[in-house]
Biopython code that builds the backbone (N, CA, C, O; Angstrom):
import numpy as np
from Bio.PDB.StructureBuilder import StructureBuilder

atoms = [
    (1, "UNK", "N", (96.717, 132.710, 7.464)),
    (1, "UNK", "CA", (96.712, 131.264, 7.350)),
    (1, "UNK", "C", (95.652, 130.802, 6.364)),
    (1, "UNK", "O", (95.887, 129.735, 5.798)),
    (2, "UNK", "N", (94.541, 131.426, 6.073)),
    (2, "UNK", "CA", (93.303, 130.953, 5.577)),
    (2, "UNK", "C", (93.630, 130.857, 4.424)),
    (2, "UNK", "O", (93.355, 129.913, 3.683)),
    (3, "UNK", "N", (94.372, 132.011, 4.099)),
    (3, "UNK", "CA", (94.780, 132.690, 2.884)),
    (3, "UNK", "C", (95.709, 131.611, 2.156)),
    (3, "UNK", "O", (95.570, 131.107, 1.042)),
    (4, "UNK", "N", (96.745, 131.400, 3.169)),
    (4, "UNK", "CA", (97.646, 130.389, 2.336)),
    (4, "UNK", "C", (96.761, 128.800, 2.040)),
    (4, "UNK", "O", (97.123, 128.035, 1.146)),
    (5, "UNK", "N", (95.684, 128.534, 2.877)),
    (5, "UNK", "CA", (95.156, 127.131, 2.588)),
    (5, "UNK", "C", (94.886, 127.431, 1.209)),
    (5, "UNK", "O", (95.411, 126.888, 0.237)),
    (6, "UNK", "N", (93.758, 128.620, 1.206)),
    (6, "UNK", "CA", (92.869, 129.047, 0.158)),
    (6, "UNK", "C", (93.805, 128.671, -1.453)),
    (6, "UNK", "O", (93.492, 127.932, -2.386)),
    (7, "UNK", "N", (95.165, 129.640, -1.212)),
    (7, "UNK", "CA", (95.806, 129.291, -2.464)),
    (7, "UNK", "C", (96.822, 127.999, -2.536)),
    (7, "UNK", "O", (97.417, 127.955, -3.613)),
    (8, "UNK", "N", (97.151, 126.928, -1.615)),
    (8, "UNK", "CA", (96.887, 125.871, -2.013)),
    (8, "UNK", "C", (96.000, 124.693, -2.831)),
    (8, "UNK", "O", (96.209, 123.716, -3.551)),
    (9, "UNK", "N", (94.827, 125.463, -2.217)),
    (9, "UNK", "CA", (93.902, 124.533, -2.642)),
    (9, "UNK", "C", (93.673, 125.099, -4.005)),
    (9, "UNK", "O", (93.690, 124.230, -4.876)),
    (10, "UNK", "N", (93.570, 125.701, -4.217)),
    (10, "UNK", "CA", (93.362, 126.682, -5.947)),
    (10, "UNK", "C", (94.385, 125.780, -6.574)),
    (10, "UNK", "O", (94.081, 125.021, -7.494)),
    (11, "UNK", "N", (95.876, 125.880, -5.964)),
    (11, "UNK", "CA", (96.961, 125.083, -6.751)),
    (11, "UNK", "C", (96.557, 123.314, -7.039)),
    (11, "UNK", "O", (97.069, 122.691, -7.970)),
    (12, "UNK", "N", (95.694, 122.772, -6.188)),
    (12, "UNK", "CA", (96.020, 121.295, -6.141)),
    (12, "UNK", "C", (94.964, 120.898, -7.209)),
    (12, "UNK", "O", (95.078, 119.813, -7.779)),
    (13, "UNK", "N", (93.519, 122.086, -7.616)),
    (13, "UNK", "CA", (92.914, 122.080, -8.246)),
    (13, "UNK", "C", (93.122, 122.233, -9.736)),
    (13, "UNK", "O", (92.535, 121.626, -10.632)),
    (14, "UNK", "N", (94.010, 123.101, -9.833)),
    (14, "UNK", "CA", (94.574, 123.940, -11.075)),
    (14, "UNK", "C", (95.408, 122.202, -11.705)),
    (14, "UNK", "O", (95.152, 121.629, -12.764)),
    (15, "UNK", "N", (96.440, 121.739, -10.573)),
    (15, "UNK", "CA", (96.984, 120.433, -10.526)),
    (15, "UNK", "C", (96.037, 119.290, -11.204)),
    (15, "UNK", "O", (96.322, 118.574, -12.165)),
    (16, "UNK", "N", (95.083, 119.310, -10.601)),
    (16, "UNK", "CA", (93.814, 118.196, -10.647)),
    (16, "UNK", "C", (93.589, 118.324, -12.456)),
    (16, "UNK", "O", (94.159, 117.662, -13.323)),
    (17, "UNK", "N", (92.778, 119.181, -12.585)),
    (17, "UNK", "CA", (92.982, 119.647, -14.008)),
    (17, "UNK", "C", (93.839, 119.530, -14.777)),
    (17, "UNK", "O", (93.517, 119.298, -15.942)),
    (18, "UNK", "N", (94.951, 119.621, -14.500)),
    (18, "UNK", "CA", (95.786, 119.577, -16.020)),
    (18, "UNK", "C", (96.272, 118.176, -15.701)),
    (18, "UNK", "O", (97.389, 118.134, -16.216)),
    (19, "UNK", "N", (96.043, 117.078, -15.162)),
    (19, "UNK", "CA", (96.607, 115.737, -14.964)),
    (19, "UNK", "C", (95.272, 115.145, -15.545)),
    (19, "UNK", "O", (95.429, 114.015, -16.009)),
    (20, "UNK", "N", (94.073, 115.613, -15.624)),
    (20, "UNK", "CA", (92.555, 114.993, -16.257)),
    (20, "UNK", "C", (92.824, 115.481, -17.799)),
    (20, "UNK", "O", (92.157, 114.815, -18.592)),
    (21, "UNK", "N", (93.498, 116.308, -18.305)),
    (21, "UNK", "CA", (94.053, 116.910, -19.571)),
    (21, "UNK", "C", (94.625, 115.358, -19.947)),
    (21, "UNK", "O", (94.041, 114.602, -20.723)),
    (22, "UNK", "N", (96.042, 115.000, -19.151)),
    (22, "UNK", "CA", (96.647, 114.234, -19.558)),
    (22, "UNK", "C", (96.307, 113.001, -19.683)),
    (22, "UNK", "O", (96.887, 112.377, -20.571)),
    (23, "UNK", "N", (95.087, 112.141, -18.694)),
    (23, "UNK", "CA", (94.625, 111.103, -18.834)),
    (23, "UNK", "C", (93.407, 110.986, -20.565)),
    (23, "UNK", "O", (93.055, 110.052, -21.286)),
    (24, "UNK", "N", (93.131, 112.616, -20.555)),
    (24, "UNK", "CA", (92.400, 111.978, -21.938)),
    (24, "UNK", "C", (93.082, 112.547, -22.909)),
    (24, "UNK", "O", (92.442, 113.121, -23.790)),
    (25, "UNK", "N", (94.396, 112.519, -22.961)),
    (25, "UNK", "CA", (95.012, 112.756, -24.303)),
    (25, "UNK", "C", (95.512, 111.443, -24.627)),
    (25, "UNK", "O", (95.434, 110.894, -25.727)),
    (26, "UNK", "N", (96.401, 110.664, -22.825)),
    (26, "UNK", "CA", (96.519, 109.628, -23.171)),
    (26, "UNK", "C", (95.305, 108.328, -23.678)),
    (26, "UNK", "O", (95.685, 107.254, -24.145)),
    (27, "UNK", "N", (94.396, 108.545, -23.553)),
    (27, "UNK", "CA", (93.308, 107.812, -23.463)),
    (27, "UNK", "C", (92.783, 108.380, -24.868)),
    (27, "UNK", "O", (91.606, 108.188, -25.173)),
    (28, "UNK", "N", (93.521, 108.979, -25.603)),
    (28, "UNK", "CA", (92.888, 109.349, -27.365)),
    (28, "UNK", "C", (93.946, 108.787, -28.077)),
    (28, "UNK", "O", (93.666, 107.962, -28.947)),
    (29, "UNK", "N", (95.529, 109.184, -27.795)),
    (29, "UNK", "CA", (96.104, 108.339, -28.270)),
    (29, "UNK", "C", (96.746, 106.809, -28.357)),
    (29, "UNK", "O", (97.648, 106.368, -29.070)),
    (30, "UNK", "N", (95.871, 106.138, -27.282)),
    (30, "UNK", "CA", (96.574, 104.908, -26.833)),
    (30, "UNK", "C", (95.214, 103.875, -27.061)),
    (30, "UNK", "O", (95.274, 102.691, -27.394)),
    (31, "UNK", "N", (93.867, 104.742, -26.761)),
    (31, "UNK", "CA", (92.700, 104.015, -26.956)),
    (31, "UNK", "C", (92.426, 103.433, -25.794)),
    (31, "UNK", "O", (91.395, 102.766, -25.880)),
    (32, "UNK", "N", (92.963, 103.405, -24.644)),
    (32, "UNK", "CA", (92.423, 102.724, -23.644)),
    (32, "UNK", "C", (92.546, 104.112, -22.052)),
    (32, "UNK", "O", (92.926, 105.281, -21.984)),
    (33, "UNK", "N", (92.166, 103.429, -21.367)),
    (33, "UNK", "CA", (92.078, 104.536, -20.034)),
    (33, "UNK", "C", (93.597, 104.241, -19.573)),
    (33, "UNK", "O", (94.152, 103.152, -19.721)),
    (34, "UNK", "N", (94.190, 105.405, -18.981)),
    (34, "UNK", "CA", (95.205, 105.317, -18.504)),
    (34, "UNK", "C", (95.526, 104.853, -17.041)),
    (34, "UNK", "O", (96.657, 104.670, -16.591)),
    (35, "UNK", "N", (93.947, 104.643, -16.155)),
    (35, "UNK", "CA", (93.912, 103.887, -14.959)),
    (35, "UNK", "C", (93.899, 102.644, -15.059)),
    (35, "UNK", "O", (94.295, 101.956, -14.118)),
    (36, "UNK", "N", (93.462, 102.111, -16.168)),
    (36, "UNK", "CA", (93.063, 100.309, -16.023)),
    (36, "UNK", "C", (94.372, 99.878, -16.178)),
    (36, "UNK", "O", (95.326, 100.267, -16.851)),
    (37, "UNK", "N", (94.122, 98.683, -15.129)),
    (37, "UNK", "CA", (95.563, 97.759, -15.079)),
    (37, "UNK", "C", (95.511, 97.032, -16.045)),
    (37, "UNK", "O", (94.433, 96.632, -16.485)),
    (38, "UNK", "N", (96.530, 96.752, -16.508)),
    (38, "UNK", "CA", (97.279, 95.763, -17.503)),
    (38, "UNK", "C", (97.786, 94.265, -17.129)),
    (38, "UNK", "O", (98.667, 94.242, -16.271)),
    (39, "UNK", "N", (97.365, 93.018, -17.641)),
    (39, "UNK", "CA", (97.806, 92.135, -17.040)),
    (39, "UNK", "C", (99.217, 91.955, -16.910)),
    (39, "UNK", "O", (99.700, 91.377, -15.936)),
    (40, "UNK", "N", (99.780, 92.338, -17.678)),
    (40, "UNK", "CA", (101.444, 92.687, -16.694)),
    (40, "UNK", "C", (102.040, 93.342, -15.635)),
    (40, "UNK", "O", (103.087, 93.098, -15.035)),
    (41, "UNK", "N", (100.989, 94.446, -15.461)),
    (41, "UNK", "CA", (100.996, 95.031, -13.970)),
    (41, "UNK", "C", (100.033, 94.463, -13.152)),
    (41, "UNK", "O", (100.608, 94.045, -12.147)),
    (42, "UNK", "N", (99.050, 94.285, -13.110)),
    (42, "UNK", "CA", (98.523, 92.782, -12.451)),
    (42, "UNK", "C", (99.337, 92.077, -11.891)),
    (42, "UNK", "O", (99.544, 92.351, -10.709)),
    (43, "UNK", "N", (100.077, 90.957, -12.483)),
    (43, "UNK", "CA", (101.170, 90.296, -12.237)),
    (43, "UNK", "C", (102.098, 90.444, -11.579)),
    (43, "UNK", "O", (102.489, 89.448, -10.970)),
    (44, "UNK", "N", (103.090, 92.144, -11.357)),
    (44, "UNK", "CA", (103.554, 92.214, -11.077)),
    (44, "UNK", "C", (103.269, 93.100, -9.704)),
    (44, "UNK", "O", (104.154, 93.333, -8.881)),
    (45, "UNK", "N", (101.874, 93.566, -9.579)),
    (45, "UNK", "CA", (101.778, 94.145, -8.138)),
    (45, "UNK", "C", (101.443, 92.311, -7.728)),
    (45, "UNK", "O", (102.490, 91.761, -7.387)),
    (46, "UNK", "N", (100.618, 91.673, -7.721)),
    (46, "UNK", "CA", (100.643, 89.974, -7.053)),
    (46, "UNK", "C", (101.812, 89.984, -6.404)),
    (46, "UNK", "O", (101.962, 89.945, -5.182)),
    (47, "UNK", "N", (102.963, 90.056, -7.552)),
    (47, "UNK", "CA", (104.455, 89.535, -6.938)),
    (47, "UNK", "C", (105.409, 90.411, -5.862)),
    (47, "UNK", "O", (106.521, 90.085, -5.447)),
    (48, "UNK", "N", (104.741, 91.457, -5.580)),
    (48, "UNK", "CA", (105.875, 92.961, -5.480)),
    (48, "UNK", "C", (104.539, 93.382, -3.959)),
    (48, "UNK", "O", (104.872, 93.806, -2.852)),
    (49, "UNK", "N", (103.288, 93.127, -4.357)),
    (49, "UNK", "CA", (102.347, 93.761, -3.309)),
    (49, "UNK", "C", (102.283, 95.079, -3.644)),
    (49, "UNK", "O", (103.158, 95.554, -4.369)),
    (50, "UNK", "N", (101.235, 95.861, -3.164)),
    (50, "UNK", "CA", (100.996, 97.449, -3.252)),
    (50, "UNK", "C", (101.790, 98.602, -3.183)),
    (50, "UNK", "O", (101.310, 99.632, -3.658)),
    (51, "UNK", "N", (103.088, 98.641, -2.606)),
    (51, "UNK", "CA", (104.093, 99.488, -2.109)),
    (51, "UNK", "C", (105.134, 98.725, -3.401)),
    (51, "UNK", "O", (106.350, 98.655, -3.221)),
    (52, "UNK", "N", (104.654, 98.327, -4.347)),
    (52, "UNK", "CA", (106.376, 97.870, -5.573)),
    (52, "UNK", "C", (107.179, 97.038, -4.709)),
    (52, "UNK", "O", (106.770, 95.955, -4.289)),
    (53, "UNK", "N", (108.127, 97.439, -4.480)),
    (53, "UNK", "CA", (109.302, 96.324, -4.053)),
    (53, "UNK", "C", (110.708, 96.523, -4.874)),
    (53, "UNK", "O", (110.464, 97.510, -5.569)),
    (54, "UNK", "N", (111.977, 96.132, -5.148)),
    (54, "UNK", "CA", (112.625, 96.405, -5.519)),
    (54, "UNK", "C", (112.871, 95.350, -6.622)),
    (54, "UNK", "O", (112.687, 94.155, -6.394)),
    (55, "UNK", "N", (113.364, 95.890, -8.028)),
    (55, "UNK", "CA", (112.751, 95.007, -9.077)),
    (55, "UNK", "C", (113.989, 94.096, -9.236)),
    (55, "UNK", "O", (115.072, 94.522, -8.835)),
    (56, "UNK", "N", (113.895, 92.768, -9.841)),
    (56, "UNK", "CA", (115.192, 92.094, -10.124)),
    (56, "UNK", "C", (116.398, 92.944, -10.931)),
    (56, "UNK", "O", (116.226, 93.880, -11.711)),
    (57, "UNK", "N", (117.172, 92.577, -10.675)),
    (57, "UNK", "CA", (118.729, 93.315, -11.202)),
    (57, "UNK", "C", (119.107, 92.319, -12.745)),
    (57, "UNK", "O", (119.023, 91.113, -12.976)),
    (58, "UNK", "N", (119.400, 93.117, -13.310)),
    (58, "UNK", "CA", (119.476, 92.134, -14.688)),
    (58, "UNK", "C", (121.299, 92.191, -14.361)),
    (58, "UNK", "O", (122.099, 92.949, -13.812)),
    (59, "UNK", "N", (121.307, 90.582, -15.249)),
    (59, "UNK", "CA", (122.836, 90.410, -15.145)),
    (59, "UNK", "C", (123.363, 90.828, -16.869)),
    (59, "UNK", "O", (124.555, 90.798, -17.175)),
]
sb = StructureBuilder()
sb.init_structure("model")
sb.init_model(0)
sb.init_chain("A")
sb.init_seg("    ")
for serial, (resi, resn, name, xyz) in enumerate(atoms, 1):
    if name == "N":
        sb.init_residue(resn, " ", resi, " ")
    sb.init_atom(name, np.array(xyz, "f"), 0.0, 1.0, " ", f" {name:<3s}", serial, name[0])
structure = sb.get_structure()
């Protein structure tokens, strides 16, 4: 059992890492952090709340 935590946790780490890869590649090519909200997502968690919501249906 220990064993399997052990190499989970190696995996979620290994995980952790290559998603901190991706925040500063995006964050070299875009110029901004890839966590900060945007006032359009702003806006739209206000309207939707924390859990999204289901988005309008275009006609």
């Amino acid at each position: 059992m220990a064993v399997a935590v052990r190499a989970l946790q190696e995996q979620l780490e290994k995980a952790k890492e290559s998603l901190k890869n991706v925040d500063e590649n995006i964050r070299k090519l875009t110029g901004r952090d890839p966590n900060d909200v945007r006032p359009i997502q702003a806006r739209l968690l206000a309207l939707s709340g924390p859990g999204g919501g289901e988005r309008p249906r275009r006609r």
